[in-house]
PASESE-420939 format. One record per residue (C-alpha): residue in three letters; chain; x, y, z. Coordinates in Angstrom, 2 decimals, decimal comma. Example, Ala and Ser with C-alpha at 12.3 -4.5 7.8 and 13.67 -1.06 7.14 Angstrom:
# residues 2
@resn:ALA; chain:A; u:12,30; v:-4,50; w:7,80
@resn:SER; chain:A; u:13,67; v:-1,06; w:7,14
# end
This chain:
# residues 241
@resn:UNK; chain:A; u:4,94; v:6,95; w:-31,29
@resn:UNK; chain:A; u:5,56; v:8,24; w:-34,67
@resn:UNK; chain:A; u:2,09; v:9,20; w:-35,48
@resn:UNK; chain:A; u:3,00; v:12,79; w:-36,19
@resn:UNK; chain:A; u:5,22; v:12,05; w:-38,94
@resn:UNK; chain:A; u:2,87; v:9,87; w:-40,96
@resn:UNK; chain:A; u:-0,41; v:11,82; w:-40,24
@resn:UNK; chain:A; u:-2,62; v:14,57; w:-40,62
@resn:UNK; chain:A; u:-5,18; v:13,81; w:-37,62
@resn:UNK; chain:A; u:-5,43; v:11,34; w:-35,18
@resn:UNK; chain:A; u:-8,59; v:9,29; w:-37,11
@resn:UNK; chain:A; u:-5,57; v:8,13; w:-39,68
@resn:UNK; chain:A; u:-4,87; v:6,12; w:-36,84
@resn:UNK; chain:A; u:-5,34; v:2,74; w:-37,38
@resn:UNK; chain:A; u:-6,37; v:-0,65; w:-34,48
@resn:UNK; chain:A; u:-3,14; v:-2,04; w:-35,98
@resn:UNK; chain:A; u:-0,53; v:1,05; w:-35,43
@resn:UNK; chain:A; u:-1,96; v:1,62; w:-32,48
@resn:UNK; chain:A; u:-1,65; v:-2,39; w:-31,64
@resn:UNK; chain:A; u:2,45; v:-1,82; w:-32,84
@resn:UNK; chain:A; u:3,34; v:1,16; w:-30,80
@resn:UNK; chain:A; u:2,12; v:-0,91; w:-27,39
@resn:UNK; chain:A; u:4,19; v:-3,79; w:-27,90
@resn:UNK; chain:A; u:6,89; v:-1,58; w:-29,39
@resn:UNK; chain:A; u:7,29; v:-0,97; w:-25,29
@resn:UNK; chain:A; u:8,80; v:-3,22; w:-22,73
@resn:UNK; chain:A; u:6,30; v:-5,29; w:-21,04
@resn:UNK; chain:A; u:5,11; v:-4,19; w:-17,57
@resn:UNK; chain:A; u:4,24; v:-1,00; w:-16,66
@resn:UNK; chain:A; u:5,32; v:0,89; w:-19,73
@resn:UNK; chain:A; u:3,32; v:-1,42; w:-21,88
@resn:UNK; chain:A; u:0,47; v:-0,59; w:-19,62
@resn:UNK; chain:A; u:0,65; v:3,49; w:-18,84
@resn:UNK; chain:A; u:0,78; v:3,33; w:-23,13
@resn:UNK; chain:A; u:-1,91; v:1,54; w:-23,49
@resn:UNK; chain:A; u:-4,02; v:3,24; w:-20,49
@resn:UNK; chain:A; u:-3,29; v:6,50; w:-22,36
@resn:UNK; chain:A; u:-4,10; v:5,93; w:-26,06
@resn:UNK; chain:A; u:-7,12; v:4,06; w:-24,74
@resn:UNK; chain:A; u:-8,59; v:7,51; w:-22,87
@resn:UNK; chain:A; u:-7,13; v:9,58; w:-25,38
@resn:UNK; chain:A; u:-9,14; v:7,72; w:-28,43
@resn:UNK; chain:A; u:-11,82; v:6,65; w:-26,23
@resn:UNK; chain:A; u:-12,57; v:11,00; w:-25,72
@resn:UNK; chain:A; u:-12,04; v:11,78; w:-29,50
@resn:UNK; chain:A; u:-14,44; v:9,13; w:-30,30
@resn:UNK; chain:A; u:-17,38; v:10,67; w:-27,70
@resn:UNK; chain:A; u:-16,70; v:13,95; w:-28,70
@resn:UNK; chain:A; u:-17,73; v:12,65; w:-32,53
@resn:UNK; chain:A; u:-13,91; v:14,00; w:-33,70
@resn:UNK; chain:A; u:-13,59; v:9,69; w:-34,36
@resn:UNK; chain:A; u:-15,88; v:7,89; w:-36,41
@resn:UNK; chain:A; u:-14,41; v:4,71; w:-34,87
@resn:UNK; chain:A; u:-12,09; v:3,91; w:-31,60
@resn:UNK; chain:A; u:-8,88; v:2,52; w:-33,16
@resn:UNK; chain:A; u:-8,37; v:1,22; w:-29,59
@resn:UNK; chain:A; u:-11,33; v:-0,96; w:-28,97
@resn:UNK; chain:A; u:-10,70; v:-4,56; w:-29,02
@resn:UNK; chain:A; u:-7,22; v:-4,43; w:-27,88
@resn:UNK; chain:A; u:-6,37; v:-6,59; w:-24,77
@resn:UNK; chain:A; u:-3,10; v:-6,85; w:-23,17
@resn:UNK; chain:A; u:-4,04; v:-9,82; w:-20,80
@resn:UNK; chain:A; u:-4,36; v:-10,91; w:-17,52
@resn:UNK; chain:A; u:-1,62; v:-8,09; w:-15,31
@resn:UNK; chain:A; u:0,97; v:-10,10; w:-14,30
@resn:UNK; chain:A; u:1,76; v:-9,27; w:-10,39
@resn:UNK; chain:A; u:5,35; v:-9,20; w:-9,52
@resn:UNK; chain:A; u:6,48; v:-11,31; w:-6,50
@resn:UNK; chain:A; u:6,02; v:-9,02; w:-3,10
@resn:UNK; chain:A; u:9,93; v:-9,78; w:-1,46
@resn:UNK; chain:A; u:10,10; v:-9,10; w:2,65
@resn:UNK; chain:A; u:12,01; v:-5,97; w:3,80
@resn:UNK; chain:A; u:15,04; v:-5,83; w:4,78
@resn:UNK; chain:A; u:17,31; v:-5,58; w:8,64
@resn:UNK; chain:A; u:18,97; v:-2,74; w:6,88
@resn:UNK; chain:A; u:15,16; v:-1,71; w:5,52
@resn:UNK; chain:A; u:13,55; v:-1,38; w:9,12
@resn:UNK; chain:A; u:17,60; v:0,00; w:10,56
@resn:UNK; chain:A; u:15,77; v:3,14; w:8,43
@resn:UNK; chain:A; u:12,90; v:3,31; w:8,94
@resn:UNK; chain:A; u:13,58; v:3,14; w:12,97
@resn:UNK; chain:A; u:16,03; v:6,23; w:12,20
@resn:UNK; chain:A; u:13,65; v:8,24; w:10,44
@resn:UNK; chain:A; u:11,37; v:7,11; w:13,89
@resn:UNK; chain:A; u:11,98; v:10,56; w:15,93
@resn:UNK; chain:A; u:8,77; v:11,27; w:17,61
@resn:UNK; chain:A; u:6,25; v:10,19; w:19,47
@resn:UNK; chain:A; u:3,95; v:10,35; w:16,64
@resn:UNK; chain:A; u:6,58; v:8,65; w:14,05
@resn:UNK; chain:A; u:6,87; v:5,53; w:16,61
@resn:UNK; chain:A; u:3,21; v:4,98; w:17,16
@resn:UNK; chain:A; u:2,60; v:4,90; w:13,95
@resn:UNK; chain:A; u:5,65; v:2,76; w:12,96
@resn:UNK; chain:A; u:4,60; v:0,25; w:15,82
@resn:UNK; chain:A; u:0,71; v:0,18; w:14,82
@resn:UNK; chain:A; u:2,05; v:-0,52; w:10,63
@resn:UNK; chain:A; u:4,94; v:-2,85; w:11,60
@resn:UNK; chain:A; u:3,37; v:-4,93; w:14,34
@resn:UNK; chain:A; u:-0,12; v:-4,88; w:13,33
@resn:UNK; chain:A; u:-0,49; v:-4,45; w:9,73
@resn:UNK; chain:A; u:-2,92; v:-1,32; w:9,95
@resn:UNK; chain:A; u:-3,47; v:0,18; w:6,76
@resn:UNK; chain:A; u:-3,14; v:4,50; w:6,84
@resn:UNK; chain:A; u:-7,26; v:4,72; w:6,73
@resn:UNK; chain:A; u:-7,40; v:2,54; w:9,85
@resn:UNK; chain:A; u:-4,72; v:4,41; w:11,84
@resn:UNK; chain:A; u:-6,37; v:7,86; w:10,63
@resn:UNK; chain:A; u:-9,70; v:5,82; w:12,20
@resn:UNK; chain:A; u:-8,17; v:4,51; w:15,32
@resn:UNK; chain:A; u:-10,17; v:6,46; w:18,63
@resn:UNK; chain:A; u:-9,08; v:6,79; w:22,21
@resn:UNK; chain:A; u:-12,15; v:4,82; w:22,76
@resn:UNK; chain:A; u:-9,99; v:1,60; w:20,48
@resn:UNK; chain:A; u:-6,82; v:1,55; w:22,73
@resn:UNK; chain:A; u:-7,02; v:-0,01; w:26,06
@resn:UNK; chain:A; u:-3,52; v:0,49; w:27,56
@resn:UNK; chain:A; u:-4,35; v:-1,15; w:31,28
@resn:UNK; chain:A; u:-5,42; v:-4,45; w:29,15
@resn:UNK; chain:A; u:-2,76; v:-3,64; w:27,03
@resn:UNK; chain:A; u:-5,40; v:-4,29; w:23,97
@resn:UNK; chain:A; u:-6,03; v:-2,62; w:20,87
@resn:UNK; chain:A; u:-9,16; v:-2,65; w:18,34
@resn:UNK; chain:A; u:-8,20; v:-2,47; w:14,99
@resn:UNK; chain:A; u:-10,66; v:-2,81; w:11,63
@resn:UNK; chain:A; u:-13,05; v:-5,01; w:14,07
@resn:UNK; chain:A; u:-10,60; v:-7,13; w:15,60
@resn:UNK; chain:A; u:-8,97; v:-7,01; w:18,57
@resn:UNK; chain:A; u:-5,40; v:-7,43; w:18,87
@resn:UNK; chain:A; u:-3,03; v:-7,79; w:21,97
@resn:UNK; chain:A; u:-0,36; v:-5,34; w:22,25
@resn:UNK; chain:A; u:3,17; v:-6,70; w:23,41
@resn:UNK; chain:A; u:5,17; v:-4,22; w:25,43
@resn:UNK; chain:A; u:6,79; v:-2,53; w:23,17
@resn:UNK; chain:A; u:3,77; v:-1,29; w:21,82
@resn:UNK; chain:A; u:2,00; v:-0,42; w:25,42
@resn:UNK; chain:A; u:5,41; v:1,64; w:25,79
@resn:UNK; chain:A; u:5,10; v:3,27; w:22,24
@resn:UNK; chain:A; u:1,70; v:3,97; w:22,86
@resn:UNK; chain:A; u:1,49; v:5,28; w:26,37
@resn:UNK; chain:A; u:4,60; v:7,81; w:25,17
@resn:UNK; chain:A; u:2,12; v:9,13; w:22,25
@resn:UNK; chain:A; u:-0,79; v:9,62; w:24,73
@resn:UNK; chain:A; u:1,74; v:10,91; w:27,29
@resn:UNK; chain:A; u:2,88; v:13,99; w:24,46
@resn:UNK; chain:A; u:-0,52; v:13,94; w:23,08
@resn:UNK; chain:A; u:-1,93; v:14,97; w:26,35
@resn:UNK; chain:A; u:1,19; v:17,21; w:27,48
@resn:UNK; chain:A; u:0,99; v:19,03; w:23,83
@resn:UNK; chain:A; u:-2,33; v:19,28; w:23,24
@resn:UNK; chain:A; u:-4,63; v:19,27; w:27,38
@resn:UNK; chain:A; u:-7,66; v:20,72; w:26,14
@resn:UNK; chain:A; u:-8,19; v:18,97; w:22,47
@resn:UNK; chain:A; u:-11,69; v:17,19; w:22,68
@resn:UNK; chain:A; u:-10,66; v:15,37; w:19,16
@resn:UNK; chain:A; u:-11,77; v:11,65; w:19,48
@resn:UNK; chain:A; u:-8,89; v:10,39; w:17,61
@resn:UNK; chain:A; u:-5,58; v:8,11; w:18,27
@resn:UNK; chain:A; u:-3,91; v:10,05; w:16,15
@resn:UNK; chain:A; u:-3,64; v:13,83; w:15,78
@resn:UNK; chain:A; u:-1,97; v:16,74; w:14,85
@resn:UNK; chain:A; u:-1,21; v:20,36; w:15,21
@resn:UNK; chain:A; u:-4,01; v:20,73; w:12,91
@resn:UNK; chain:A; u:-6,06; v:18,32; w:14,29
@resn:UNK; chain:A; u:-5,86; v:19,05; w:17,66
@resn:UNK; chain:A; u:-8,24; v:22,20; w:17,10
@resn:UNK; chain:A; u:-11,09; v:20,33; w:15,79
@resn:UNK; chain:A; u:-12,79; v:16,37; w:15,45
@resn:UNK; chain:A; u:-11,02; v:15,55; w:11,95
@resn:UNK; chain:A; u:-8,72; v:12,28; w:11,80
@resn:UNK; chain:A; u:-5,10; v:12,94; w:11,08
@resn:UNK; chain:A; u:-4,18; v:13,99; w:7,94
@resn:UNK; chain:A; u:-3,06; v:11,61; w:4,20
@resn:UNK; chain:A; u:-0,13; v:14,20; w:3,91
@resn:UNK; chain:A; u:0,63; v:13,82; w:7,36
@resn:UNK; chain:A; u:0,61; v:10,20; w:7,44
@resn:UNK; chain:A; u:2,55; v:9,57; w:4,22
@resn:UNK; chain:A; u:5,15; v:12,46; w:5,45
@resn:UNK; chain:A; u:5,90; v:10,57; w:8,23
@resn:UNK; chain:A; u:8,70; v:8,50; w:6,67
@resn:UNK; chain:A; u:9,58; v:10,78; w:3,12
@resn:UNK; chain:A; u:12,91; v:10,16; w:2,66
@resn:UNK; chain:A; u:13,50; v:6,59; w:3,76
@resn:UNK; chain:A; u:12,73; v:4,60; w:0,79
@resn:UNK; chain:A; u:9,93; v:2,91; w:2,36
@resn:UNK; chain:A; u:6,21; v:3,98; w:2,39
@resn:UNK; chain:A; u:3,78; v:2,44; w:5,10
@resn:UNK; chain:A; u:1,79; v:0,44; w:2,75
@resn:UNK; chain:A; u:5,40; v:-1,43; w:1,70
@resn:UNK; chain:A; u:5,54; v:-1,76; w:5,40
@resn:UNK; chain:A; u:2,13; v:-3,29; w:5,92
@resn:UNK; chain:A; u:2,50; v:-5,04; w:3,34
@resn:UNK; chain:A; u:5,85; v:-6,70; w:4,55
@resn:UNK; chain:A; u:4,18; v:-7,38; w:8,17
@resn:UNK; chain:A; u:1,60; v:-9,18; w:6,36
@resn:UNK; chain:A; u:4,06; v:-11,38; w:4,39
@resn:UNK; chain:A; u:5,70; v:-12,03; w:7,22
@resn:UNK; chain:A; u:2,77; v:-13,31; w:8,67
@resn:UNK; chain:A; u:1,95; v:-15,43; w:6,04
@resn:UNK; chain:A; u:5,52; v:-16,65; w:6,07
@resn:UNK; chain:A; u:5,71; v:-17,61; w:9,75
@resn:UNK; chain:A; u:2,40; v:-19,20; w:10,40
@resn:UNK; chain:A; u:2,22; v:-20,68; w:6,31
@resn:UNK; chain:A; u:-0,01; v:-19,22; w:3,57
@resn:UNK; chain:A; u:-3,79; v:-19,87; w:5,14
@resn:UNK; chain:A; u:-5,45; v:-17,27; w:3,33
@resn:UNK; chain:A; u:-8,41; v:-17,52; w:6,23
@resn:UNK; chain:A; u:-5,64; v:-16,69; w:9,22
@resn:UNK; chain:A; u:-4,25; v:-13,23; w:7,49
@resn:UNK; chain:A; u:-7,94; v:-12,78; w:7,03
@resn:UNK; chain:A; u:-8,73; v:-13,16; w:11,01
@resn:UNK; chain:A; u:-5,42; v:-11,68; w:12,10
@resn:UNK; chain:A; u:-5,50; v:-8,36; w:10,14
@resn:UNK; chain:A; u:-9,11; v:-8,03; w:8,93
@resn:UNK; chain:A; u:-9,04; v:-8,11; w:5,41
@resn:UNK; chain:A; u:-10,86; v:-9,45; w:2,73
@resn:UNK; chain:A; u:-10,43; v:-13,33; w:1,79
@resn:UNK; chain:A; u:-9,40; v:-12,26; w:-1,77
@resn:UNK; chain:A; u:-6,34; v:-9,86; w:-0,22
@resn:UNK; chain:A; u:-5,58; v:-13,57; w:1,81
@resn:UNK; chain:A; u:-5,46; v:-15,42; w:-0,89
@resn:UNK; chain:A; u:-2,91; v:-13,00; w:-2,51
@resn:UNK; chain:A; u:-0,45; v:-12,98; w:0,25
@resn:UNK; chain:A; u:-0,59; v:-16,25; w:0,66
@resn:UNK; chain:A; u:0,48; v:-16,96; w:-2,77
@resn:UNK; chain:A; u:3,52; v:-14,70; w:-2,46
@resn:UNK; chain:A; u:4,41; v:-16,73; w:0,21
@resn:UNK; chain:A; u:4,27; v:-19,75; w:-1,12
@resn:UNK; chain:A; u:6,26; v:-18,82; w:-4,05
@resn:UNK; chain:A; u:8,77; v:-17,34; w:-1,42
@resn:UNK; chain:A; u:8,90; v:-20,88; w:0,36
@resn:UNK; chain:A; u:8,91; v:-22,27; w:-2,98
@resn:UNK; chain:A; u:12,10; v:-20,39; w:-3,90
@resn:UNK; chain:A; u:13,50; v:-21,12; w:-0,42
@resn:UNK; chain:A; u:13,37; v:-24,87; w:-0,97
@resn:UNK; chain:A; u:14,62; v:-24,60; w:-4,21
@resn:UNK; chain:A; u:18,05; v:-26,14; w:-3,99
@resn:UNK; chain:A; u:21,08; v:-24,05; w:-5,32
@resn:UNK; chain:A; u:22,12; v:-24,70; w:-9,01
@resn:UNK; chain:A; u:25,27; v:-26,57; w:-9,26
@resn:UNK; chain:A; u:28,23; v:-25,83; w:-11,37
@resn:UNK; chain:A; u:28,83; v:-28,86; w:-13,71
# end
């Protein structure tokens, strides 16, 4: 923005430069982290009385525009299994993958929610079954948890180091630091096992609500990305003329 050049102070400004320098930017993000910024920026000037008016009331970019959610890739999860060298990195790989838990319900998850011998887990209120992978992932995490830490009282599925010394879940950092450096975060991952949910069973917005908990809005949404994924999938090939 060339502001600057053609002014003294910021209340030169007017609705229509500020309207120009936003769609001077590519649409998307760009257009939007512009528009979030001059709209605090002159929205603060104006309550601190330095603006007699907000050049940036008024101005609307429209609905956001989500971009289509595409599935993971084999080469995706060959990382993400790689970067899987603990106990602690398989559990929670298995718990995200499989299940679809979000990192506030894993940093939830109790002793008390995993029942190994039934080979169930509760997760956000429902409960799932574990196959046996996950029985084997799971028992190996209690197996270390117990070797590492015999005389933690901490409640929780999940600990650490850290944790292990008092009642607290297991840390954001710790969580998110998990898989730093593979190009995939855990909410890409829960989001893919969700889409691939919605992709194998069809896009009923009420069964992703039953199988993983959520909201029916959050339903609704995956199911629409799949349906424009099966959408595309049908679509037949463009032919050379």
């Amino acid at each position: 923005m060339s502001w600057a050049r053609r002014h003294q102070h910021l209340r030169e400004v007017s609705a229509q430069e500020v309207r120009q320098a936003l769609f001077a930017q590519p649409p998307g993000s760009a257009r939007r982290n512009v528009f979030v910024a001059a709209r605090s920026l002159f929205g603060f000037l104006h309550r601190d009385g330095r603006l007699f008016t907000n050049p940036a009331v008024g101005i609307h970019l429209g609905t956001r525009q989500e971009s289509a959610l595409l599935p993971l890739t084999e080469r995706d999860y060959q990382r993400l299994v790689t970067h899987a060298t603990s106990e602690l990195h398989r559990a929670v790989l298995v718990l995200t993958a499989v299940h679809g838990a979000r990192p506030h319900a894993l940093r939830a998850l109790r002793l008390t929610d995993l029942d190994l011998g039934g080979g169930r887990l509760q997760l956000c209120g429902v409960s799932r079954q574990l196959d046996d992978l996950g029985v084997a992932v799971l028992a190996d995490w209690l197996s270390y948890r117990r070797r590492t830490w015999p005389l933690t009282a901490n409640p929780h599925l999940l600990i650490s180091a850290v944790g292990a010394l008092t009642d607290r879940p297991i840390s954001r950092n710790t969580l998110a630091g998990l898989f730093h450096g593979s190009g995939i975060t855990l909410d890409r991952l829960r989001m893919d096992r969700r889409l691939e949910e919605a992709l194998a069973y069809g896009p009923d917005p009420l069964h992703l609500a039953g199988t993983f908990g959520v909201s029916k809005a959050t339903g609704i949404r995956y199911a629409s990305h799949a349906k424009q994924l099966l959408a595309d999938y049908a679509s037949p090939p463009c032919s050379s003329p």
